[in-house]
Backbone as XML, in Angstrom:
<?xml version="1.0"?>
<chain id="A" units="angstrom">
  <residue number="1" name="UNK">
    <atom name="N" x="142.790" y="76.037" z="116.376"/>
    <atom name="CA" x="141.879" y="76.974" z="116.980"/>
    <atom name="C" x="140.460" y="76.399" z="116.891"/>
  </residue>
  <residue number="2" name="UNK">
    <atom name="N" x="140.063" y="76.105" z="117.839"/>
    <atom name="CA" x="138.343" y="75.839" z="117.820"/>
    <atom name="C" x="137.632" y="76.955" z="118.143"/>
  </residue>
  <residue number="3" name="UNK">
    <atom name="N" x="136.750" y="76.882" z="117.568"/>
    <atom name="CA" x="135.439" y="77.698" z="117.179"/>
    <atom name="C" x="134.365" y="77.538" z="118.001"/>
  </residue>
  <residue number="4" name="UNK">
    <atom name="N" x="133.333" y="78.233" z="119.300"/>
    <atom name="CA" x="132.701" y="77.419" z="120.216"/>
    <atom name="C" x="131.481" y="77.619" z="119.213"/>
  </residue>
  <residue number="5" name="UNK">
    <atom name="N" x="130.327" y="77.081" z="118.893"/>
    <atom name="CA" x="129.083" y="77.529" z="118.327"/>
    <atom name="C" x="128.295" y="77.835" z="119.415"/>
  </residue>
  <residue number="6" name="UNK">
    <atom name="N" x="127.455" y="78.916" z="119.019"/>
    <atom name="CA" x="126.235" y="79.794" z="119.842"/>
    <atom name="C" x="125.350" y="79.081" z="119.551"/>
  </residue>
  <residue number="7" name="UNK">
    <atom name="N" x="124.525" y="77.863" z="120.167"/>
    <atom name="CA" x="123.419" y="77.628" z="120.004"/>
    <atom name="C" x="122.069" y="78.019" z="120.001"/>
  </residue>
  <residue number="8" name="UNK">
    <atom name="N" x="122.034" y="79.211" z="120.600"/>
    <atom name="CA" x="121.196" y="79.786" z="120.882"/>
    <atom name="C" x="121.158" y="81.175" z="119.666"/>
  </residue>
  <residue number="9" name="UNK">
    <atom name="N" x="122.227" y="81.547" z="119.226"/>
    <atom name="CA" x="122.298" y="82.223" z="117.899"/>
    <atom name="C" x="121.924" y="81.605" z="116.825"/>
  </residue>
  <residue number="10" name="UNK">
    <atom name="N" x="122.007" y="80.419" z="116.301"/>
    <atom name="CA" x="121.513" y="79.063" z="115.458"/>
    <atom name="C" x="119.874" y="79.130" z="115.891"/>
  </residue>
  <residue number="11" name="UNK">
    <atom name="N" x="119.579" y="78.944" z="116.934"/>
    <atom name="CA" x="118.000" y="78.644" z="117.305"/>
    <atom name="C" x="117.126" y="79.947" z="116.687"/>
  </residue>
  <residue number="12" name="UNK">
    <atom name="N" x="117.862" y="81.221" z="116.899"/>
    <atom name="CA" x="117.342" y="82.401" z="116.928"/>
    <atom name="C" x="117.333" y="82.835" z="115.808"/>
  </residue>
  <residue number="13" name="UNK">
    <atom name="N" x="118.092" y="82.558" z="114.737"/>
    <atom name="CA" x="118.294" y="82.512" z="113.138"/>
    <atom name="C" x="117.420" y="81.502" z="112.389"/>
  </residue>
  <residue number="14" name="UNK">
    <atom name="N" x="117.336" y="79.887" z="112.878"/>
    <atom name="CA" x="116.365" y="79.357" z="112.441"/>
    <atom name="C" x="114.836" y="79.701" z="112.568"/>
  </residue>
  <residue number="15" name="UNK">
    <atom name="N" x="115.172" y="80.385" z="113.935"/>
    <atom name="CA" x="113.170" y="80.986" z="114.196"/>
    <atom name="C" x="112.994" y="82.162" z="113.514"/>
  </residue>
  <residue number="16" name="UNK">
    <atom name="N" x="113.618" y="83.169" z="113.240"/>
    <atom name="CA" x="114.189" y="84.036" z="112.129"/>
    <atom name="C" x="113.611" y="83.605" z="110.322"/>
  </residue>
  <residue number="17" name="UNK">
    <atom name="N" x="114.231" y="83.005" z="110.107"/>
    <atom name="CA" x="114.034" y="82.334" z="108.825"/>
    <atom name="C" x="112.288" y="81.661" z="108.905"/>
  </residue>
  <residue number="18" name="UNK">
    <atom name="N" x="112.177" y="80.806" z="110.061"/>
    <atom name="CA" x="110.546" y="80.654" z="109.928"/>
    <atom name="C" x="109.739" y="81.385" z="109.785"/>
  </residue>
  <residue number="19" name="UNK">
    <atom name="N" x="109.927" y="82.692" z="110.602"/>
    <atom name="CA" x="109.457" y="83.569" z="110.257"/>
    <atom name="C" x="108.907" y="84.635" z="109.050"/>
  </residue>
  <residue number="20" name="UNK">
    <atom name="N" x="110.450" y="84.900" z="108.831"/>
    <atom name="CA" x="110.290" y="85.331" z="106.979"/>
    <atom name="C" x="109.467" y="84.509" z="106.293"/>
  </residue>
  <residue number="21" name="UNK">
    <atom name="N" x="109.712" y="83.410" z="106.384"/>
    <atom name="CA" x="108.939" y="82.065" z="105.316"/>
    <atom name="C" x="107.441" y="81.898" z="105.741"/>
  </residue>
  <residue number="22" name="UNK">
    <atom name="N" x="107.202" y="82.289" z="106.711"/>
    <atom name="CA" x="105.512" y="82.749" z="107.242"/>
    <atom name="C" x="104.777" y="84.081" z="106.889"/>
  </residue>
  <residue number="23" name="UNK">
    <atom name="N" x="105.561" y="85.015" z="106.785"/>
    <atom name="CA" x="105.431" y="85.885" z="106.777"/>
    <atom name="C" x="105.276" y="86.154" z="104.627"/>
  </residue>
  <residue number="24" name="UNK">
    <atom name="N" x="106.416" y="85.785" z="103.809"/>
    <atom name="CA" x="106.390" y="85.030" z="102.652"/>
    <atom name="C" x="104.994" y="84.762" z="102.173"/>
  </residue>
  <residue number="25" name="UNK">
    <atom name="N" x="104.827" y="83.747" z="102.417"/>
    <atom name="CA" x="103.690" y="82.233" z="102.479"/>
    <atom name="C" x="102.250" y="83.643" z="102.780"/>
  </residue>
  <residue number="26" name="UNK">
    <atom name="N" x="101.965" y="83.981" z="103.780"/>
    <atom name="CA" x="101.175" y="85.130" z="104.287"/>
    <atom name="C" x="101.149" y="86.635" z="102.634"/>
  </residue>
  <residue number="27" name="UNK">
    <atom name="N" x="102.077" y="86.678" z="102.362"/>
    <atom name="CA" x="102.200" y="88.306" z="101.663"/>
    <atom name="C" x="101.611" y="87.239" z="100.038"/>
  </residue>
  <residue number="28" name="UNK">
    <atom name="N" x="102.186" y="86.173" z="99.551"/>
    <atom name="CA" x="101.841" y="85.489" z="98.433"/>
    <atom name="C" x="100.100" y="85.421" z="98.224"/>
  </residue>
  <residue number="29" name="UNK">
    <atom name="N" x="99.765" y="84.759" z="99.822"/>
    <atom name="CA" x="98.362" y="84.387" z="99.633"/>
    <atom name="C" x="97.055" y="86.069" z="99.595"/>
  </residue>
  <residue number="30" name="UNK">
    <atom name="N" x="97.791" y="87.117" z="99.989"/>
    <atom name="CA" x="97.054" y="87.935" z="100.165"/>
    <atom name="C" x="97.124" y="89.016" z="99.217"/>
  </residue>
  <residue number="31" name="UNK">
    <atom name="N" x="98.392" y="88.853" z="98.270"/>
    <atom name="CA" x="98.541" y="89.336" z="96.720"/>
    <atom name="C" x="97.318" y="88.702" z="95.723"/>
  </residue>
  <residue number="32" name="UNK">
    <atom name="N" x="97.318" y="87.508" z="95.860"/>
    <atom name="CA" x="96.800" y="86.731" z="94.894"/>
    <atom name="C" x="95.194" y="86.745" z="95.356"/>
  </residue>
  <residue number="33" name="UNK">
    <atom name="N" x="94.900" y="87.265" z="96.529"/>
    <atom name="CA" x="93.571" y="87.391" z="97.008"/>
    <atom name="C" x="92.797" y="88.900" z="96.920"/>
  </residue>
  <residue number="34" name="UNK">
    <atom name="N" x="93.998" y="89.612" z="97.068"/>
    <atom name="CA" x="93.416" y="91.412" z="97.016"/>
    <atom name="C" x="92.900" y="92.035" z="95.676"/>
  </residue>
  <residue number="35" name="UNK">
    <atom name="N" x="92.449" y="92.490" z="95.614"/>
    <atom name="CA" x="91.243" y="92.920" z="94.452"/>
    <atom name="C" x="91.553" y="94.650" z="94.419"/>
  </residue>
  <residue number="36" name="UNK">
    <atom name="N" x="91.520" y="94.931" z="92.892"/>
    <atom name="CA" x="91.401" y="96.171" z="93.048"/>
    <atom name="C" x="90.533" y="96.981" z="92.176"/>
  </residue>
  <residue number="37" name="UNK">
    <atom name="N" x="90.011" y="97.883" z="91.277"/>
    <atom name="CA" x="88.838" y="97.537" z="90.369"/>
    <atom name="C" x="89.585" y="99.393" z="89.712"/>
  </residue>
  <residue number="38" name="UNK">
    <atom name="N" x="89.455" y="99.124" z="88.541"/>
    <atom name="CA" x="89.874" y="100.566" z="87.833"/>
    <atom name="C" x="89.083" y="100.936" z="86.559"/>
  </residue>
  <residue number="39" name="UNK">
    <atom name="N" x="89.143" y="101.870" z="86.495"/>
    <atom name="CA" x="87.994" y="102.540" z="85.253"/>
    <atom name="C" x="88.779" y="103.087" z="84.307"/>
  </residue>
  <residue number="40" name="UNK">
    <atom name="N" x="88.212" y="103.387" z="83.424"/>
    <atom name="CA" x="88.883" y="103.991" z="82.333"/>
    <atom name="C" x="88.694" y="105.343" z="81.860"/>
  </residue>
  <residue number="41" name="UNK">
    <atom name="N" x="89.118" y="106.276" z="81.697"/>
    <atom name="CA" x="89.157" y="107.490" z="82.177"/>
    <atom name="C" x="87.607" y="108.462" z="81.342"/>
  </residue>
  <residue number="42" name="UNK">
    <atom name="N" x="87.255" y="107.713" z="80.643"/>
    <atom name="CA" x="85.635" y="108.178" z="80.503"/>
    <atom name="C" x="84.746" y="107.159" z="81.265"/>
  </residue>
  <residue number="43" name="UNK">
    <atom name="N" x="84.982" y="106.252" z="82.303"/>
    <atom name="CA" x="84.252" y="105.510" z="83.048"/>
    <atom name="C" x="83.518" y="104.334" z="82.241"/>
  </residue>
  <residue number="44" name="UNK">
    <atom name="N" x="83.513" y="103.944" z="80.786"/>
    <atom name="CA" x="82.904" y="103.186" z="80.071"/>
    <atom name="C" x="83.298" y="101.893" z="81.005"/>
  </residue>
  <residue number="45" name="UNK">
    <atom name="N" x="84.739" y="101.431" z="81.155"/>
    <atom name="CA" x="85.579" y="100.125" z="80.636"/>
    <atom name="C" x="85.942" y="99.990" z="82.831"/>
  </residue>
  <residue number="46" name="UNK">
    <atom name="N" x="85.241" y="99.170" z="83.036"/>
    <atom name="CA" x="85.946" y="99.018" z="84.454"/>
    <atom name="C" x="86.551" y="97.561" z="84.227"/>
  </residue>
  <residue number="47" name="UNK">
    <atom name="N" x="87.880" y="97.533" z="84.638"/>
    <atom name="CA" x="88.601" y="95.963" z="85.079"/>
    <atom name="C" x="88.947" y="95.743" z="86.613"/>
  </residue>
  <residue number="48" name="UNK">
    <atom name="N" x="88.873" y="94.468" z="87.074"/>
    <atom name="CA" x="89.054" y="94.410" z="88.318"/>
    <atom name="C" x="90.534" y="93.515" z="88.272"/>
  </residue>
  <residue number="49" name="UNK">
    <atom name="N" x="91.550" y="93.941" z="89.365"/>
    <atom name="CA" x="92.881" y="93.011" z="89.130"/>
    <atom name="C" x="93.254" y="92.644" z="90.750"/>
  </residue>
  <residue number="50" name="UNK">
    <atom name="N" x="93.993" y="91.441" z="90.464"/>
    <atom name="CA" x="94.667" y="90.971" z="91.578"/>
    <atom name="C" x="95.617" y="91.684" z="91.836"/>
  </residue>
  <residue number="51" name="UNK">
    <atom name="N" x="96.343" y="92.017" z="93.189"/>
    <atom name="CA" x="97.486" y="92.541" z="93.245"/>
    <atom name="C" x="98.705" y="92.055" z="92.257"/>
  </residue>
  <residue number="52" name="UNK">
    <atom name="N" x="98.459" y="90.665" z="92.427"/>
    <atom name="CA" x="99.431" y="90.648" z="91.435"/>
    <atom name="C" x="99.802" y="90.647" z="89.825"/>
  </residue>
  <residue number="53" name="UNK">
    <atom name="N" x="98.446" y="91.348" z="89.618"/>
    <atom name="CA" x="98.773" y="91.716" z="88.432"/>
    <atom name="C" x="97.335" y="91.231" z="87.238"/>
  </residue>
  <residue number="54" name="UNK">
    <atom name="N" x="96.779" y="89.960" z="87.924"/>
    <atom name="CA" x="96.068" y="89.095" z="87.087"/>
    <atom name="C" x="94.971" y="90.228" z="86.635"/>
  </residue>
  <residue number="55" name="UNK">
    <atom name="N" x="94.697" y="90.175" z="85.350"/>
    <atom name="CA" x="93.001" y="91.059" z="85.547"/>
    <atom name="C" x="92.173" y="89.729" z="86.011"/>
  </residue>
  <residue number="56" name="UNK">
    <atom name="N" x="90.967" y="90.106" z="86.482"/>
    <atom name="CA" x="90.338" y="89.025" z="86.771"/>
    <atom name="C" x="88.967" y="88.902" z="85.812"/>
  </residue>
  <residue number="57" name="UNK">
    <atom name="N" x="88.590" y="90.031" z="86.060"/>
    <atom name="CA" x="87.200" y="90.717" z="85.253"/>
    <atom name="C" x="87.291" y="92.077" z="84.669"/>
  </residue>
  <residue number="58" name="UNK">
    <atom name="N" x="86.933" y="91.987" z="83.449"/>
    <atom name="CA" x="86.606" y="93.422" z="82.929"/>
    <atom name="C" x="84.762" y="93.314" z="82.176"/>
  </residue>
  <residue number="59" name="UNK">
    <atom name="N" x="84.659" y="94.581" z="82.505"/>
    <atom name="CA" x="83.375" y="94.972" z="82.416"/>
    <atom name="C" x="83.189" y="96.098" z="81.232"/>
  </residue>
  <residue number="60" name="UNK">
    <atom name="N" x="82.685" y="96.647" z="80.334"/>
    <atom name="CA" x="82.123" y="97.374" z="79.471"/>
    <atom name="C" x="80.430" y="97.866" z="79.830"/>
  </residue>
  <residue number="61" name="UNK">
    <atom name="N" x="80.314" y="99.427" z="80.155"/>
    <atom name="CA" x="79.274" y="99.812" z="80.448"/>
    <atom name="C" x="78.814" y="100.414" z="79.297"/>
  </residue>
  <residue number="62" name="UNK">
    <atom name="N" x="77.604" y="100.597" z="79.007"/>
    <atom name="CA" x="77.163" y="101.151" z="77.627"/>
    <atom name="C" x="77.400" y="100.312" z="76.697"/>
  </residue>
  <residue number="63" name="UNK">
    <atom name="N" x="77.007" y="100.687" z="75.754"/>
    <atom name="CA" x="76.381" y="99.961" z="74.030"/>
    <atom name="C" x="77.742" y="100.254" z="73.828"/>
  </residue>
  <residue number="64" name="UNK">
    <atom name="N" x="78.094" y="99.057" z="72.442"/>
    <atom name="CA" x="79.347" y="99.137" z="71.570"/>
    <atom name="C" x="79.329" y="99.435" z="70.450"/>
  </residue>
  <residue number="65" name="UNK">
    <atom name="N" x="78.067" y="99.480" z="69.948"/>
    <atom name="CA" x="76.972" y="100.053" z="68.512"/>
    <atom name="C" x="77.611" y="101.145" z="68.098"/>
  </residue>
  <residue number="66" name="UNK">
    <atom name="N" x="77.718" y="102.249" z="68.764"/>
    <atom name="CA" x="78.156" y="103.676" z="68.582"/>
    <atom name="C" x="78.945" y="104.258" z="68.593"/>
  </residue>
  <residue number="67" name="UNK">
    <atom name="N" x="80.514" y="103.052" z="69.461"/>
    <atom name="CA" x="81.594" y="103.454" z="69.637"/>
    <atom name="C" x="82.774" y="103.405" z="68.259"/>
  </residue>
  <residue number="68" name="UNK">
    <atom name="N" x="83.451" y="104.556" z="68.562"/>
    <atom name="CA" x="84.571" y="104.883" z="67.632"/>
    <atom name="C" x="85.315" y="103.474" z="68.050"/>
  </residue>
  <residue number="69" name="UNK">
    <atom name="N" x="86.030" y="102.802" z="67.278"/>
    <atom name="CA" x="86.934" y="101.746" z="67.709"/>
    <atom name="C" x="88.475" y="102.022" z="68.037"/>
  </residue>
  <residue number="70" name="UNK">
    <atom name="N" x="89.039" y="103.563" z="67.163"/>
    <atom name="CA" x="90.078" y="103.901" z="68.118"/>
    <atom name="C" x="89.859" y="104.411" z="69.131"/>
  </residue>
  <residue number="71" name="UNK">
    <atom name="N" x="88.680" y="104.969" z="69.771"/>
    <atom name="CA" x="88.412" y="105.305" z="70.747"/>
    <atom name="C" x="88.392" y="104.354" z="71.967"/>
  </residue>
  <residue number="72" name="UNK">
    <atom name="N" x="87.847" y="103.317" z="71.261"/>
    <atom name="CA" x="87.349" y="102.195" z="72.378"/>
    <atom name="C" x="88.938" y="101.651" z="72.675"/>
  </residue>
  <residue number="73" name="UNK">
    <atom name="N" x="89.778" y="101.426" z="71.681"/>
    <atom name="CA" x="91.161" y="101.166" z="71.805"/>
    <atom name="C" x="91.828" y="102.121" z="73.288"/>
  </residue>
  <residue number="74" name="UNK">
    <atom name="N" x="91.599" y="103.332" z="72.707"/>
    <atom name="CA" x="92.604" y="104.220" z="73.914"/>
    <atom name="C" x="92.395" y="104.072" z="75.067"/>
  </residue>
  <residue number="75" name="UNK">
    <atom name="N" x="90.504" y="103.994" z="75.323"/>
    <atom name="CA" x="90.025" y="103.384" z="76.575"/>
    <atom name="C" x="90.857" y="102.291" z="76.995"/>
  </residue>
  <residue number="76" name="UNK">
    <atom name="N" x="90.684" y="101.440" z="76.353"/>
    <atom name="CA" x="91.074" y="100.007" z="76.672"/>
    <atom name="C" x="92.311" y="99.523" z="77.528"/>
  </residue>
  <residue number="77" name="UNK">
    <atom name="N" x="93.456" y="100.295" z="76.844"/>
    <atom name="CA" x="94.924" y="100.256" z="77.156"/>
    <atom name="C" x="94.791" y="101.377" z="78.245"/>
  </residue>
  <residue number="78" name="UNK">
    <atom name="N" x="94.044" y="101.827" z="78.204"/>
    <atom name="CA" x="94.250" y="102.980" z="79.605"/>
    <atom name="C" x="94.127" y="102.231" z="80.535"/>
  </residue>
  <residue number="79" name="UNK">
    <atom name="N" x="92.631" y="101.544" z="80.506"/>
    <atom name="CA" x="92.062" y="100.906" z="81.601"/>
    <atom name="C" x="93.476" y="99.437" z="81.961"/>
  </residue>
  <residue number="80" name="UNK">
    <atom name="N" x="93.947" y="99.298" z="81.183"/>
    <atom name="CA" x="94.849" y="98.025" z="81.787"/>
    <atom name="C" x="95.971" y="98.743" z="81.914"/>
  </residue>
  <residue number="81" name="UNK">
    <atom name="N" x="96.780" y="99.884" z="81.797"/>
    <atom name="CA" x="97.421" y="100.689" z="82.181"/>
    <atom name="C" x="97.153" y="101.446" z="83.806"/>
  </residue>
  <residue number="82" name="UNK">
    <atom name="N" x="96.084" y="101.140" z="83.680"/>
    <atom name="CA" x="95.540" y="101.530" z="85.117"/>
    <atom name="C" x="95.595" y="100.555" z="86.132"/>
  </residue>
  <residue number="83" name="UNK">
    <atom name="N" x="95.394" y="99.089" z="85.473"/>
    <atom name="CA" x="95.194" y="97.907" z="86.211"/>
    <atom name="C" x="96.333" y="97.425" z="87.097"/>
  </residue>
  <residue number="84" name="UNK">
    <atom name="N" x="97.432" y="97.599" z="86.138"/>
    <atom name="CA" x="98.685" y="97.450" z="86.432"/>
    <atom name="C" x="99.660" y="98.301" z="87.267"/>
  </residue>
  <residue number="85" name="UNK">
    <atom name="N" x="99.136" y="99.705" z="87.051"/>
    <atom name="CA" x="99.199" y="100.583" z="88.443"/>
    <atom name="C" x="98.556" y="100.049" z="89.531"/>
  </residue>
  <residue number="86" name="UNK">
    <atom name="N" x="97.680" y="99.975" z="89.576"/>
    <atom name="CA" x="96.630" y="99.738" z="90.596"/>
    <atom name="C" x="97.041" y="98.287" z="91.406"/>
  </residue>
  <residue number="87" name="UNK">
    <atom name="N" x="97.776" y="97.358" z="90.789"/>
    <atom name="CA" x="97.940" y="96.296" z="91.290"/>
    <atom name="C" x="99.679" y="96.526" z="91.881"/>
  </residue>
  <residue number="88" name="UNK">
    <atom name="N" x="100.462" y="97.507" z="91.102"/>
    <atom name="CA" x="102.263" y="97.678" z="91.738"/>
    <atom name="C" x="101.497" y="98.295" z="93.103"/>
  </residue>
  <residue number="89" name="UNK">
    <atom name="N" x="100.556" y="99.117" z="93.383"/>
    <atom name="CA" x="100.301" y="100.216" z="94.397"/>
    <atom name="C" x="99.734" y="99.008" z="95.355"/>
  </residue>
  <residue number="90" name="UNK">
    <atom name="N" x="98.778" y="98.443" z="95.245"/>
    <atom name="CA" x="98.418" y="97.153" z="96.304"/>
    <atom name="C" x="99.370" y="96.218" z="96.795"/>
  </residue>
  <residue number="91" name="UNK">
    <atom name="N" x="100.247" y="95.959" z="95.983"/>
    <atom name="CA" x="101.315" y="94.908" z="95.980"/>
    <atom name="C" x="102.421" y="95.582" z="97.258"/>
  </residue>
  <residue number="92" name="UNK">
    <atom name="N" x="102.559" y="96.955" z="96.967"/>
    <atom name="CA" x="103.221" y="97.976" z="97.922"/>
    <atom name="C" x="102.829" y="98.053" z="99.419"/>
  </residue>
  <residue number="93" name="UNK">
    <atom name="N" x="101.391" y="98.345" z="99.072"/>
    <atom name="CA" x="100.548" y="98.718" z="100.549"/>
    <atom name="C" x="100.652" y="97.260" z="101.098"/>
  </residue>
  <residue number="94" name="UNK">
    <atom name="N" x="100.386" y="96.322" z="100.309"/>
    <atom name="CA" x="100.357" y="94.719" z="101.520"/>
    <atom name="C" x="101.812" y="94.613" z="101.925"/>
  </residue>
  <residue number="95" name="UNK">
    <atom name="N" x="102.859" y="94.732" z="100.882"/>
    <atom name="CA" x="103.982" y="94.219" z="101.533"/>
    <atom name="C" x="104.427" y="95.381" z="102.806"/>
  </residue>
  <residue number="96" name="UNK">
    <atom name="N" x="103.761" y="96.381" z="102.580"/>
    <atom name="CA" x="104.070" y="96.950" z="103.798"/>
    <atom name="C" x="103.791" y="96.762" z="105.258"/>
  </residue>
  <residue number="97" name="UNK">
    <atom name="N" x="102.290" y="96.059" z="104.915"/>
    <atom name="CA" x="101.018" y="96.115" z="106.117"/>
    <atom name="C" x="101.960" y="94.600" z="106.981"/>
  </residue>
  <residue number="98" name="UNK">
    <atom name="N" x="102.222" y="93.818" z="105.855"/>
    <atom name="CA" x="102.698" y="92.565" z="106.252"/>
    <atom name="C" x="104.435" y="92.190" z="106.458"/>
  </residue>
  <residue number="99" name="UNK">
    <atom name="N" x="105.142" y="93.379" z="105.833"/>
    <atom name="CA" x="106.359" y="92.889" z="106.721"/>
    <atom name="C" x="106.555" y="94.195" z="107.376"/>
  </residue>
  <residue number="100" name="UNK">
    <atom name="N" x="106.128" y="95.248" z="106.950"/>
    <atom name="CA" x="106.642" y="96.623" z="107.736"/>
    <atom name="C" x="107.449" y="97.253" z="106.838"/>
  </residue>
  <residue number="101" name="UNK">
    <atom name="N" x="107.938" y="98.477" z="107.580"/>
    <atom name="CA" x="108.671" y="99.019" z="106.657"/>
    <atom name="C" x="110.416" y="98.499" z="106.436"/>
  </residue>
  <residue number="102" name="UNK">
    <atom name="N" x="110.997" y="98.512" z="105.554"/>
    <atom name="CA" x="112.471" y="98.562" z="105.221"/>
    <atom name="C" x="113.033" y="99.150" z="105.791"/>
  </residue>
  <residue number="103" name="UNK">
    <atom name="N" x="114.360" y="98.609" z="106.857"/>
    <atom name="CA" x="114.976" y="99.184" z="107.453"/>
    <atom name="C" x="116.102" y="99.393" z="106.776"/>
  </residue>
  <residue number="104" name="UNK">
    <atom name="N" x="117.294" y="100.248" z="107.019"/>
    <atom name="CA" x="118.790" y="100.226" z="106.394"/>
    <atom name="C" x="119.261" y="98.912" z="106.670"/>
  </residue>
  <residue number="105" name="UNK">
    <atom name="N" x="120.400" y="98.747" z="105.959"/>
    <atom name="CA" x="121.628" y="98.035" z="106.241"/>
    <atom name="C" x="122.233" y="98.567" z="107.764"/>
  </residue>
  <residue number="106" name="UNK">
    <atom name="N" x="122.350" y="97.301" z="108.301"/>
    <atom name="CA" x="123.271" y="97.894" z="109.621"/>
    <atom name="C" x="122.388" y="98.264" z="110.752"/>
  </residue>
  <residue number="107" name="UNK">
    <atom name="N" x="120.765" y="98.578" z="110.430"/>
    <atom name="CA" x="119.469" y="98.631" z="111.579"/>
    <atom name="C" x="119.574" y="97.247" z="112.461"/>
  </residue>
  <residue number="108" name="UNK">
    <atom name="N" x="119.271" y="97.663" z="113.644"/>
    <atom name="CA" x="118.843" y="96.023" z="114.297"/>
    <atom name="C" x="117.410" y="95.874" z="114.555"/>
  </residue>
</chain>
């Protein structure tokens, strides 16, 4: 029994795959570029993060002279508790903007 091959199904699968891999290549560079900036829930402690996760910068507003140090603690972990939200939620919105939404199994 021979098998005829669809060449044109092959062409359309390889341009397929370039695609994804552009599209890939595209969602990587714009994770690692998007910025998001979060505070800490008394506004002292702002960090800024990459989507993907990196902090990049954190900032401390006000004097440290006066601060309780478990206090400054709870801040702290909030604010990178926040960061890390803040960067799953960006990571979400780009992969959306850039491949679209998820279709089912079985969608064409």
């Amino acid at each position: 029994m021979v098998r005829e091959i669809d060449e044109a199904w092959i062409s359309e699968a390889i341009d397929r795959h370039r695609r994804v891999e552009q599209l890939r290549a595209e969602f990587d560079r714009a994770v690692e570029s998007h910025l998001v900036s979060v505070h800490s829930p008394d506004g002292s402690i702002e960090a800024t993060v990459t989507a993907t996760g990196r902090i990049t910068d954190m900032r401390v507003h006000g004097g440290l002279q006066h601060r309780d140090a478990d206090e400054f603690t709870r801040e702290l972990q909030a604010v990178v508790a926040a960061a890390t939200d803040a960067a799953r939620w960006a990571r979400d919105k780009l992969r959306g903007e850039i491949f679209g939404q998820p279709r089912a199994l079985g969608e064409a």
